[in-house]
Backbone as JSON Lines, residues from 0, in Angstrom:
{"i":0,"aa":"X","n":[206.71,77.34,165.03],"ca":[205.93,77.58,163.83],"c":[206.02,76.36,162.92]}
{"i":1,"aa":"X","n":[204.85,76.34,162.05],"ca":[204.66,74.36,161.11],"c":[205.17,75.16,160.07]}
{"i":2,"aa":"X","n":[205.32,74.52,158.86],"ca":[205.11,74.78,157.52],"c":[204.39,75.48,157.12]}
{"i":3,"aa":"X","n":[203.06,75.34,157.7],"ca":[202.01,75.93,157.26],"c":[201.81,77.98,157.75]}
{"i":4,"aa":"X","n":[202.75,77.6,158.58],"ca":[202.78,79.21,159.64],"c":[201.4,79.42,160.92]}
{"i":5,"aa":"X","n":[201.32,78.01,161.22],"ca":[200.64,77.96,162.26],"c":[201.14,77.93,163.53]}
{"i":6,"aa":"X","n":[201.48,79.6,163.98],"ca":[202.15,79.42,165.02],"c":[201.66,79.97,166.13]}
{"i":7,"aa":"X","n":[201.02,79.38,166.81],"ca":[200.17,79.81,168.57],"c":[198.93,79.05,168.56]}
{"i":8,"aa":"X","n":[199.33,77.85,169.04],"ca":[197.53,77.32,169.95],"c":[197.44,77.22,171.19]}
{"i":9,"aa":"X","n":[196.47,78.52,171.8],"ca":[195.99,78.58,173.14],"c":[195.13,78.74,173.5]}
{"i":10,"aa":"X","n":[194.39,78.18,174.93],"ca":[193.12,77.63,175.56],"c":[192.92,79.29,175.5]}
{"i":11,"aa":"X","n":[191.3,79.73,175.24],"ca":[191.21,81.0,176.08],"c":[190.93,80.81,177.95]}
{"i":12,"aa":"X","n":[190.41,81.92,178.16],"ca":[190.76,81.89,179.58],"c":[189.51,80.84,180.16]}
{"i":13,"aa":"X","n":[188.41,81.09,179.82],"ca":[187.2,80.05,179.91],"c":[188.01,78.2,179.89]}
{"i":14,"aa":"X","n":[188.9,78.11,179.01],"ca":[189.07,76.88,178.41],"c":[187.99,76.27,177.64]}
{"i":15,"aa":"X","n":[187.43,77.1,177.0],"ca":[185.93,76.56,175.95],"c":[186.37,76.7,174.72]}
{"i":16,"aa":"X","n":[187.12,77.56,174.06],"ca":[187.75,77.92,172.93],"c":[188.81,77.87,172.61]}
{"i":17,"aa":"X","n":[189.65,77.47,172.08],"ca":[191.08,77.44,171.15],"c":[191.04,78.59,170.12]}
{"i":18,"aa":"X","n":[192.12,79.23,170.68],"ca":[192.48,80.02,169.34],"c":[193.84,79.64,168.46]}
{"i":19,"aa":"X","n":[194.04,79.9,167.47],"ca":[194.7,79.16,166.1],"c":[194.66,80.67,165.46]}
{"i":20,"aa":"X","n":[196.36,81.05,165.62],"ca":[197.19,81.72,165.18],"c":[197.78,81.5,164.15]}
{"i":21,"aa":"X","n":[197.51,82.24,162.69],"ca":[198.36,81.91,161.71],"c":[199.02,83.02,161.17]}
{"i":22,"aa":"X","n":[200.6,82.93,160.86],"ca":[201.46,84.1,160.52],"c":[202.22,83.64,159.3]}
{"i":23,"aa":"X","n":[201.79,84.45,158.45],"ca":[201.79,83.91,157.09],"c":[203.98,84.42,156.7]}
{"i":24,"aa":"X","n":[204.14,83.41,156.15],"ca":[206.05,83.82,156.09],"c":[206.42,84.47,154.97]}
{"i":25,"aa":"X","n":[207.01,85.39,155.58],"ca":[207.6,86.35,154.23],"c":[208.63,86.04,153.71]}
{"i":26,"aa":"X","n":[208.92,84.54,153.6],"ca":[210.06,83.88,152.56],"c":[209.36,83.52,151.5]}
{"i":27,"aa":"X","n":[208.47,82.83,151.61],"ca":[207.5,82.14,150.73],"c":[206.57,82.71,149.49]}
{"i":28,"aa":"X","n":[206.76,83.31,148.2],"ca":[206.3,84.24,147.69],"c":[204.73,83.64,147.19]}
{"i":29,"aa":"X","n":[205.08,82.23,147.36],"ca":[203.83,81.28,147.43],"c":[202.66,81.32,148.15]}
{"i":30,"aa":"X","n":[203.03,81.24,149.1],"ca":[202.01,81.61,150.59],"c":[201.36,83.03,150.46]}
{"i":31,"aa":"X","n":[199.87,82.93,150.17],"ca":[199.04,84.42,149.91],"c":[198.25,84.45,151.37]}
{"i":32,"aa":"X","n":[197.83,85.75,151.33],"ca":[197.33,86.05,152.9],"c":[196.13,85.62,153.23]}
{"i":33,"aa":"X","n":[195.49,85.22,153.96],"ca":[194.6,84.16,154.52],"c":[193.32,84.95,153.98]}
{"i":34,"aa":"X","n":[192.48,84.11,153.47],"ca":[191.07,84.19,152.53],"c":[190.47,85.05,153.22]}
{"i":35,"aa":"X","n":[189.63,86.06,153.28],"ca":[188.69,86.42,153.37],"c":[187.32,86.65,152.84]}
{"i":36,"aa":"X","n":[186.3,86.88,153.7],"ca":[184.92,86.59,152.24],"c":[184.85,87.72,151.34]}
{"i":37,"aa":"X","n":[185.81,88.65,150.99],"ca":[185.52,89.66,150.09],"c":[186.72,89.06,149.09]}
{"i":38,"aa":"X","n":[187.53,88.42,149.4],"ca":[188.99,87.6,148.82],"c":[188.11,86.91,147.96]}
{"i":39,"aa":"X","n":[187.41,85.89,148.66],"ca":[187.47,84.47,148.23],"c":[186.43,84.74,146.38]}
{"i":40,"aa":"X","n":[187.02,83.93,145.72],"ca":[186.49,84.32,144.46],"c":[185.29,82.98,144.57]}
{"i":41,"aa":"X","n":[185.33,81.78,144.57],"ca":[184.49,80.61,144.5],"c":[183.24,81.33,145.36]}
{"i":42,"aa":"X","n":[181.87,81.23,144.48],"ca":[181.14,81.4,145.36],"c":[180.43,80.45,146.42]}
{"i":43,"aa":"X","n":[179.49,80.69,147.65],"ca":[178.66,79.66,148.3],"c":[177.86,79.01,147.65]}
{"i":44,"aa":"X","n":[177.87,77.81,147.94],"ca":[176.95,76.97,146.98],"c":[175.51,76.97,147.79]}
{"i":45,"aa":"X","n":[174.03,77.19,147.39],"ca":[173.41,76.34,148.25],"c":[172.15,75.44,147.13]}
{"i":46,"aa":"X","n":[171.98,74.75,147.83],"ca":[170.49,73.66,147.67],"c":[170.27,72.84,148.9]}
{"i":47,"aa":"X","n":[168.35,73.58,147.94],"ca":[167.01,73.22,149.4],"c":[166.26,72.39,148.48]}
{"i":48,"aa":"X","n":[166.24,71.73,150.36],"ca":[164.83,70.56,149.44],"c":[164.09,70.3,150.73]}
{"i":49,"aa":"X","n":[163.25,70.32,150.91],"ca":[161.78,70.4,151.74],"c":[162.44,69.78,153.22]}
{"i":50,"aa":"X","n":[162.78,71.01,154.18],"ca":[163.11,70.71,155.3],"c":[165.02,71.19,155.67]}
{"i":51,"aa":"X","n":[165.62,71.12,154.79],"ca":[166.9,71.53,154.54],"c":[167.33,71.89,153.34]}
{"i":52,"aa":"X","n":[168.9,72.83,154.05],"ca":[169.07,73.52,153.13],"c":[171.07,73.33,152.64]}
{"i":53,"aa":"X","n":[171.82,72.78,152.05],"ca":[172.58,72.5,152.35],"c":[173.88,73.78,151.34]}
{"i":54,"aa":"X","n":[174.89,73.94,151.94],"ca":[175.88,74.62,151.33],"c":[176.88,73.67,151.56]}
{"i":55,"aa":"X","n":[177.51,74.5,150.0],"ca":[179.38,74.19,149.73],"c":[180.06,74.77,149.56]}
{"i":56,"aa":"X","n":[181.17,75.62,150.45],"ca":[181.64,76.35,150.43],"c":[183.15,75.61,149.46]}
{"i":57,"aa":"X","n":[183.78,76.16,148.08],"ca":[184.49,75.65,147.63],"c":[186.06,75.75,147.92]}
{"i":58,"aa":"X","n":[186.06,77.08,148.61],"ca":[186.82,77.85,148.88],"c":[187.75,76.84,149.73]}
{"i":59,"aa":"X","n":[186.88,76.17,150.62],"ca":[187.9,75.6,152.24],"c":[187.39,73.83,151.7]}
{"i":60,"aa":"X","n":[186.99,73.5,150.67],"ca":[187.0,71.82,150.23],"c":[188.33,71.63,150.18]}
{"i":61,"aa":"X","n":[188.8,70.34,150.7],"ca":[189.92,69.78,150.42],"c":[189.98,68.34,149.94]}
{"i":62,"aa":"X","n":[188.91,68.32,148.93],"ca":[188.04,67.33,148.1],"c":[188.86,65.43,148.61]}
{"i":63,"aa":"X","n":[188.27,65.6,149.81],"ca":[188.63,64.31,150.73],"c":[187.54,63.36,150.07]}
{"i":64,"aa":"X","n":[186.6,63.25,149.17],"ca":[185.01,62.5,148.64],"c":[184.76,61.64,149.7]}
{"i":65,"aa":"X","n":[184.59,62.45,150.88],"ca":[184.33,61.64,151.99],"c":[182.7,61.81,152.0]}
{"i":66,"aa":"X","n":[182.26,62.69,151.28],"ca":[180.66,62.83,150.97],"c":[180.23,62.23,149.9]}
{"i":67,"aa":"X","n":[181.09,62.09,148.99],"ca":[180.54,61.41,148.24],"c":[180.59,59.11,148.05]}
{"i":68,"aa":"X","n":[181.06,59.42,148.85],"ca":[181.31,57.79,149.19],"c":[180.55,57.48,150.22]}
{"i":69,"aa":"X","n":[180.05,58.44,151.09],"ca":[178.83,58.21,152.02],"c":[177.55,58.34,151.81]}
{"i":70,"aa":"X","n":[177.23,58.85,150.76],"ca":[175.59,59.42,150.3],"c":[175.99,59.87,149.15]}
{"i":71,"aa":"X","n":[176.22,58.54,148.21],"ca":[176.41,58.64,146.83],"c":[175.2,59.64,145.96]}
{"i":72,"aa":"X","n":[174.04,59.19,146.55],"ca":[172.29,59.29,146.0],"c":[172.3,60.99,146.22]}
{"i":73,"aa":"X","n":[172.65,61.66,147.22],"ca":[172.68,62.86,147.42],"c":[174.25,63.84,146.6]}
{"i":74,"aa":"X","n":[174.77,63.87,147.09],"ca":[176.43,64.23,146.74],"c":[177.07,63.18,145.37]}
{"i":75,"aa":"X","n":[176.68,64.24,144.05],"ca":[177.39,63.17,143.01],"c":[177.92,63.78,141.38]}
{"i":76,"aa":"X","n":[179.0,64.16,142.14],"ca":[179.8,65.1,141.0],"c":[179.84,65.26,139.24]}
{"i":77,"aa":"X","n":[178.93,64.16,139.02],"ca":[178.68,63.87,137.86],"c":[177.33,64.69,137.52]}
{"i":78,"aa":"X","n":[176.65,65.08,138.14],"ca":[174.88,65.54,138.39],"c":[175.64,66.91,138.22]}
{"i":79,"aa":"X","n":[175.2,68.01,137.27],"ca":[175.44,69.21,137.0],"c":[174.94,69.88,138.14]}
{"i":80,"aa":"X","n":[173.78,69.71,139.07],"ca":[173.71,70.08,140.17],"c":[174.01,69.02,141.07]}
{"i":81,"aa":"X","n":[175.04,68.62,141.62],"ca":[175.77,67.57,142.11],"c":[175.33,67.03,143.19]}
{"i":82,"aa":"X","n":[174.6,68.05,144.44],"ca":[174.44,67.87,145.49],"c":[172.72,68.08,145.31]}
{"i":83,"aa":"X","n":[172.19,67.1,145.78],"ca":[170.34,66.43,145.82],"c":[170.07,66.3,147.08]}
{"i":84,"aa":"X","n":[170.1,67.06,147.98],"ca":[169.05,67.29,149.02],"c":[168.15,66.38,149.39]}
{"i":85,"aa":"X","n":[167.0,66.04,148.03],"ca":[165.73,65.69,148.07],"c":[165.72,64.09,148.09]}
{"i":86,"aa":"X","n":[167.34,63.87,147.64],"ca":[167.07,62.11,147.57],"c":[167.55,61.41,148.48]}
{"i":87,"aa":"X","n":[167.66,61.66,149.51],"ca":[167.52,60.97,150.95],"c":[166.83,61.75,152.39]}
{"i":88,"aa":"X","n":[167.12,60.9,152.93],"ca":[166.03,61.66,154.25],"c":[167.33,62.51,155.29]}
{"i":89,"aa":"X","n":[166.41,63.48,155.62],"ca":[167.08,64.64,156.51],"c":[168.33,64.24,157.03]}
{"i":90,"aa":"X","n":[167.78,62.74,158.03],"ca":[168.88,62.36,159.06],"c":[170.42,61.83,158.34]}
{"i":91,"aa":"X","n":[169.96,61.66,157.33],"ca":[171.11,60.69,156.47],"c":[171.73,61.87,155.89]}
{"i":92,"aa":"X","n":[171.9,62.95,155.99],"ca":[172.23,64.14,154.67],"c":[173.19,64.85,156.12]}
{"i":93,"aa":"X","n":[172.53,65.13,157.17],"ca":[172.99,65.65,158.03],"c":[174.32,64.92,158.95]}
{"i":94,"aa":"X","n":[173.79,63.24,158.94],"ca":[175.08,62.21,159.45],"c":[176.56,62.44,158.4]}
{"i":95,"aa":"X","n":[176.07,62.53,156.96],"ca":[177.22,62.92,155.77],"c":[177.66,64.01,156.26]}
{"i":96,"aa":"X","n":[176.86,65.29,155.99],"ca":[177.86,66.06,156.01],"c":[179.04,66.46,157.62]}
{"i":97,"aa":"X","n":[178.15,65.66,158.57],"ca":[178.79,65.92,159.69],"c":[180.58,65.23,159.78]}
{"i":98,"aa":"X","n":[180.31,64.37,158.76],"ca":[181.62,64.18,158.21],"c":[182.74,64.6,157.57]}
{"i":99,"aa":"X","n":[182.12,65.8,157.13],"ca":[183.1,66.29,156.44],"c":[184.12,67.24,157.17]}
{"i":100,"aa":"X","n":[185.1,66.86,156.27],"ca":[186.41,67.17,157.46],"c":[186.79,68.16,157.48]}
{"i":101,"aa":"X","n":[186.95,68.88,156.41],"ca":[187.29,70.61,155.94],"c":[185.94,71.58,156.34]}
{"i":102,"aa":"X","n":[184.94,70.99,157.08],"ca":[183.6,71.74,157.14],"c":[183.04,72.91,155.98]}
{"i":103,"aa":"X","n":[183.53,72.41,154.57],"ca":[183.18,72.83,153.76],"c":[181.32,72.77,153.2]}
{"i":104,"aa":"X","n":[181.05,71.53,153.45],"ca":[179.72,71.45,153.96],"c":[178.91,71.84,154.87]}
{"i":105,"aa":"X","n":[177.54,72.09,154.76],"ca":[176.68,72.96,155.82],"c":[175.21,72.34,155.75]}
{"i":106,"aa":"X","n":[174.95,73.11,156.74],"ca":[173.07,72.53,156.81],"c":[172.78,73.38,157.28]}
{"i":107,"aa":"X","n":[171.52,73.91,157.16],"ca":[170.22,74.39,158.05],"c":[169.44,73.72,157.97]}
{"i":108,"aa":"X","n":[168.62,73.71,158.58],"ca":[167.42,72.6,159.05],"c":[166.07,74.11,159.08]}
{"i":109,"aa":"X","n":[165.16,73.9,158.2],"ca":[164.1,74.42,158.61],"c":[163.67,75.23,159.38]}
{"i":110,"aa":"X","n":[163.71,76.29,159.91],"ca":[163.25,76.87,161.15],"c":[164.27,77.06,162.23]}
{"i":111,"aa":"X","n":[165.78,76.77,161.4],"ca":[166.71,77.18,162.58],"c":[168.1,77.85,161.61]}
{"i":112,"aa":"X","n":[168.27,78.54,162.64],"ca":[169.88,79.96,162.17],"c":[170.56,78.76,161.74]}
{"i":113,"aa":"X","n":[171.33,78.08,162.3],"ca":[172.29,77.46,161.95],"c":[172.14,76.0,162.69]}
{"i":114,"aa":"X","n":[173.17,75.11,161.71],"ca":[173.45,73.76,162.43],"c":[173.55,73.52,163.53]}
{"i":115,"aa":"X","n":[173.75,72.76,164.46],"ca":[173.61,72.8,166.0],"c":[175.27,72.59,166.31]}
{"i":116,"aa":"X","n":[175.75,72.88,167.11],"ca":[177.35,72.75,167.61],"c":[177.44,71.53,168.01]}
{"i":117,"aa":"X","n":[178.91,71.09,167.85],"ca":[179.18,69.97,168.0],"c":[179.59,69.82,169.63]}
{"i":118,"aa":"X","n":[178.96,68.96,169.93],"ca":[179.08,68.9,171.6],"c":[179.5,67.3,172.12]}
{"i":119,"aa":"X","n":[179.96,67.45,173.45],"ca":[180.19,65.69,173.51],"c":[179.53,65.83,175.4]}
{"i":120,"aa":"X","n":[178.56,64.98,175.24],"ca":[178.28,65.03,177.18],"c":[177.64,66.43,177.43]}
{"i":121,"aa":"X","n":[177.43,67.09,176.47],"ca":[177.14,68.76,176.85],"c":[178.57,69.42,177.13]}
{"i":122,"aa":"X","n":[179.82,68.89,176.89],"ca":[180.83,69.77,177.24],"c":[181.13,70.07,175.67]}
{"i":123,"aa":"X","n":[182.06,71.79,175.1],"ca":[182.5,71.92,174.51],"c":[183.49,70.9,174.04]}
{"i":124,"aa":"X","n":[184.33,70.29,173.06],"ca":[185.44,69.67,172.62],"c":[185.85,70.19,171.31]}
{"i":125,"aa":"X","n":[187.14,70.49,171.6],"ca":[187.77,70.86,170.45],"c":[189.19,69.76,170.24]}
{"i":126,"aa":"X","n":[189.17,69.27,168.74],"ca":[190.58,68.53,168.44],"c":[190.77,68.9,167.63]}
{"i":127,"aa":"X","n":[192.51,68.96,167.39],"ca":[193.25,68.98,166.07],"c":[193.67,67.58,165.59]}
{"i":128,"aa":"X","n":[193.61,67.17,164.5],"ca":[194.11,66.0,163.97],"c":[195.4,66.16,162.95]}
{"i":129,"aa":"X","n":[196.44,65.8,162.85],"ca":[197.22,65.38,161.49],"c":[196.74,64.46,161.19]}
{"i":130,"aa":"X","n":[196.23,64.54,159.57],"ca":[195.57,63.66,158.8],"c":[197.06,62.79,158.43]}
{"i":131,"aa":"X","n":[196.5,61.58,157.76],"ca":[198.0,60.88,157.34],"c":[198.37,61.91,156.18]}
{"i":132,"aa":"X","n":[199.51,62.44,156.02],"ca":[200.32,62.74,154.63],"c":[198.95,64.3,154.13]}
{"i":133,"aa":"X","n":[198.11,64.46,155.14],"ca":[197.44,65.87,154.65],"c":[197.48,67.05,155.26]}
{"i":134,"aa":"X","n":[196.56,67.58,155.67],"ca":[196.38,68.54,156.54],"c":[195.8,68.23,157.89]}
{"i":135,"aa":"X","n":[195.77,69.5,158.35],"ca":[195.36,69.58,160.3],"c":[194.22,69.26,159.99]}
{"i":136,"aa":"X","n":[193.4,68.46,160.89],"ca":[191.84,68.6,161.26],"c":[191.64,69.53,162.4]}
{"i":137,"aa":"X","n":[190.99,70.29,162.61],"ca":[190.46,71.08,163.4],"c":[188.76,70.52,163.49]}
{"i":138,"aa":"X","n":[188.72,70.57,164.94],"ca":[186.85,70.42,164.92],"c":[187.0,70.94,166.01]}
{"i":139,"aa":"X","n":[185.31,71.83,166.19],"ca":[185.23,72.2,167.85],"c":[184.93,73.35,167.69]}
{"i":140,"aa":"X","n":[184.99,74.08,168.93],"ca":[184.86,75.56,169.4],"c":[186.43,76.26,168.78]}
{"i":141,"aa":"X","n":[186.4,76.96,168.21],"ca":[187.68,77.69,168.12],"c":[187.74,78.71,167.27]}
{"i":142,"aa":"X","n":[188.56,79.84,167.46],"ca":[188.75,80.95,166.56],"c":[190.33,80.69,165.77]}
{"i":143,"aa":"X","n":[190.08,81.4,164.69],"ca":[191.42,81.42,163.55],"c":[191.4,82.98,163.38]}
{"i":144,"aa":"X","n":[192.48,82.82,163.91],"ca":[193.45,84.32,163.59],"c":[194.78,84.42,162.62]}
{"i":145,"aa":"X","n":[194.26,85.83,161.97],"ca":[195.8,85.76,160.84],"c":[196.74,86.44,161.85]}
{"i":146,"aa":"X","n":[198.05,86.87,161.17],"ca":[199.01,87.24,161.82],"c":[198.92,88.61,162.81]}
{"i":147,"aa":"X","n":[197.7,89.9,161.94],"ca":[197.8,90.99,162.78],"c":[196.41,90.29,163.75]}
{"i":148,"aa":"X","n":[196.1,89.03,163.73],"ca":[194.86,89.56,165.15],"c":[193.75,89.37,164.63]}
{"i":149,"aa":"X","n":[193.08,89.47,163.07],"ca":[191.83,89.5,162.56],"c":[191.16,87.77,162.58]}
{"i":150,"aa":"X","n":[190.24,87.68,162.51],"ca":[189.59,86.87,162.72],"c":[189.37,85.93,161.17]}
{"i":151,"aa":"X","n":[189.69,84.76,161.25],"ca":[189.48,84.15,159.48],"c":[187.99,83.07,160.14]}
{"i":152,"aa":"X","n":[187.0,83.87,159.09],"ca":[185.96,83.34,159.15],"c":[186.25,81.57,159.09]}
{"i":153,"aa":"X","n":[185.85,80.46,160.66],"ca":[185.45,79.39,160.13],"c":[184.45,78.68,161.0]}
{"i":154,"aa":"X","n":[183.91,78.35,161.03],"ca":[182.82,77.21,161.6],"c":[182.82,75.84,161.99]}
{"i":155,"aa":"X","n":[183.03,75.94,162.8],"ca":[183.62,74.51,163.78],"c":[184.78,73.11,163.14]}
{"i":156,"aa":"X","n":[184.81,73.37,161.98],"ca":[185.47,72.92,161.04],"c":[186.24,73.21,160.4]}
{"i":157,"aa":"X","n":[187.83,72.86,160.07],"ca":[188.39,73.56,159.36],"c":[189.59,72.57,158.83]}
{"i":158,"aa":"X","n":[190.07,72.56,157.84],"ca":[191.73,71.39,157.21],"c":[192.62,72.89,156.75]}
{"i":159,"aa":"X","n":[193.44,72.67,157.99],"ca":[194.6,73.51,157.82],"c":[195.52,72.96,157.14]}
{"i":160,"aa":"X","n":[196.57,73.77,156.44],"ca":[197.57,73.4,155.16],"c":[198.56,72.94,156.27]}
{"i":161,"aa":"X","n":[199.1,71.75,156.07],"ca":[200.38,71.34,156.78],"c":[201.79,71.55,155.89]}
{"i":162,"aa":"X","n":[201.55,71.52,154.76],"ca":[202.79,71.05,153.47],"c":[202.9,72.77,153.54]}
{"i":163,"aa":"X","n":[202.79,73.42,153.76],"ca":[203.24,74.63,153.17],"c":[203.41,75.32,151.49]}
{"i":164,"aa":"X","n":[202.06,74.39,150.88],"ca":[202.03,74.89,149.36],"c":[200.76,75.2,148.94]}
{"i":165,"aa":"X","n":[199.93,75.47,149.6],"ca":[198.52,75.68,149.56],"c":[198.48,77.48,149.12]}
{"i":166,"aa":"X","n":[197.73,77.54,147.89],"ca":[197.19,78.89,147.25],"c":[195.8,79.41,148.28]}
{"i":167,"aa":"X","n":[195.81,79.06,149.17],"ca":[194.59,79.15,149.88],"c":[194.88,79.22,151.34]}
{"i":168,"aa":"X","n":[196.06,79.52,151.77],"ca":[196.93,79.71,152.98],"c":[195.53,80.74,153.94]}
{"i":169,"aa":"X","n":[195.0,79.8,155.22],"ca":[195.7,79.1,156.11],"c":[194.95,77.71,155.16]}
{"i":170,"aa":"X","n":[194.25,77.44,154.6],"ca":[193.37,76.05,154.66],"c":[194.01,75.4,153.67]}
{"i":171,"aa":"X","n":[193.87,73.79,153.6],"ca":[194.32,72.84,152.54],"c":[193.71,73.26,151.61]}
{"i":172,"aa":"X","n":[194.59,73.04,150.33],"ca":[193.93,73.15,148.72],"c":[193.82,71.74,148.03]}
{"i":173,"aa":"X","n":[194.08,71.01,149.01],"ca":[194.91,69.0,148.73],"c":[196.07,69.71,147.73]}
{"i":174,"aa":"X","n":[196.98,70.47,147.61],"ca":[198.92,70.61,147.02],"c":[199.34,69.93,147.65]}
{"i":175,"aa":"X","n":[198.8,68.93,148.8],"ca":[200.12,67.86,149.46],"c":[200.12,66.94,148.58]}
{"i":176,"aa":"X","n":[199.22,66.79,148.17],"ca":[199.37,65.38,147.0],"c":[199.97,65.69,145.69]}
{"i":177,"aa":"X","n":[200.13,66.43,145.03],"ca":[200.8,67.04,144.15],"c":[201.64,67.4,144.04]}
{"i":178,"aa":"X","n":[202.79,68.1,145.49],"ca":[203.94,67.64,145.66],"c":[204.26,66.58,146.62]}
{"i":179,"aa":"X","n":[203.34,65.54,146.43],"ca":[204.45,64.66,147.26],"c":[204.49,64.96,149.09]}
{"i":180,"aa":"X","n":[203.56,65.55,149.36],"ca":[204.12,65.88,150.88],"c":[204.76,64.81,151.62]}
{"i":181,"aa":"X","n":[205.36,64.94,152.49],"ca":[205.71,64.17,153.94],"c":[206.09,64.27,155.1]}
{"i":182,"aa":"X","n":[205.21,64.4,156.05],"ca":[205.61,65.29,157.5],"c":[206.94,64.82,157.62]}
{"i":183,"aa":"X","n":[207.26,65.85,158.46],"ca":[209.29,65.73,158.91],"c":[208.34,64.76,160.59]}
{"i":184,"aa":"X","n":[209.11,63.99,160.54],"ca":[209.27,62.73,161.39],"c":[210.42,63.15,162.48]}
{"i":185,"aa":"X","n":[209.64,63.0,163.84],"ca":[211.05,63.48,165.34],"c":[212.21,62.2,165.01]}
{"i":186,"aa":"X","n":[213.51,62.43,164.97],"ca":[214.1,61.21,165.12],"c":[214.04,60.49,166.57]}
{"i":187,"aa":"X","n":[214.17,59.27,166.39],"ca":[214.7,58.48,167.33],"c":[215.83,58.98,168.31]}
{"i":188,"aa":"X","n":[215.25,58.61,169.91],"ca":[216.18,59.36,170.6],"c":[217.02,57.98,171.24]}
């Protein structure tokens, strides 16, 4: 088990999906039980502009301004409606948000349910990343489970809490930077 109480990652039987087990610790009076959409108080953000439609979910941001340093013209926290759709073209709005690391960002495109899955060669891929000094990256096919088994809504994207101080347990709130995080390091053998 991490800090975070991420304890079980296994292939399902297909090997197309990862599931991501989280068991929240009953030492920690800190650690609250994993968000749900009737939980989560921040609402969905959205704005459309002719052809797309983009959301921000605030709830799972782990305000990396990795959108906003990529498509300043669109994404710009100063703009009371921050996020502008309309001031760049489709392809450029969709390359941003595909960046974003917490998949707090979203798209629809016109005439379709949802964004298209992230694929490599036509095969599924799923990775976890430790960010430096942040949280897990998760991308890919995969399900998140709390401790009894239920399913925590996420979408191919997700920044799991590594530091174990996140009000938003399983996902980063960025509290690593605020206390100081620092992964425990294997010693030298």
């Amino acid at each position: 088990q991490t800090d975070c109480g991420l304890t079980c990652i296994e292939k399902t039987p297909s090997a197309s999906l990862l599931r991501l087990t989280y068991a929240q610790s009953g030492t920690d009076p800190s650690l609250q039980d994993p968000p749900t959409a009737v939980s989560r108080m921040k609402r969905l953000q959205k704005y459309a502009a002719a052809g797309i439609t983009v959301t921000f979910e605030p709830e799972i941001c782990i305000h990396s301004a990795v959108c906003l340093r990529t498509l300043p013209a669109v994404f710009d926290v100063r703009r009371r409606r921050w996020v502008a759709p309309e001031a760049a073209p489709i392809a450029e709005i969709t390359a941003a948000i595909g960046l974003c690391p917490s998949g707090a960002l979203k798209y629809v495109l016109d005439g379709q349910a949802d964004a298209p899955a992230a694929e490599a060669g036509g095969q599924p891929t799923t990775s976890i990343v430790a960010s430096r000094g942040g949280p897990l990256l998760v991308q890919g096919l995969f399900t998140l489970l709390d401790e009894e088994g239920k399913e925590i809504p996420v979408a191919e994207r997700a920044a799991l809490c590594r530091c174990g101080g996140t009000a938003n347990a399983p996902f980063c709130d960025g509290t690593h930077r605020a206390i100081g995080f620092t992964p425990r390091r294997k010693a030298d053998s």
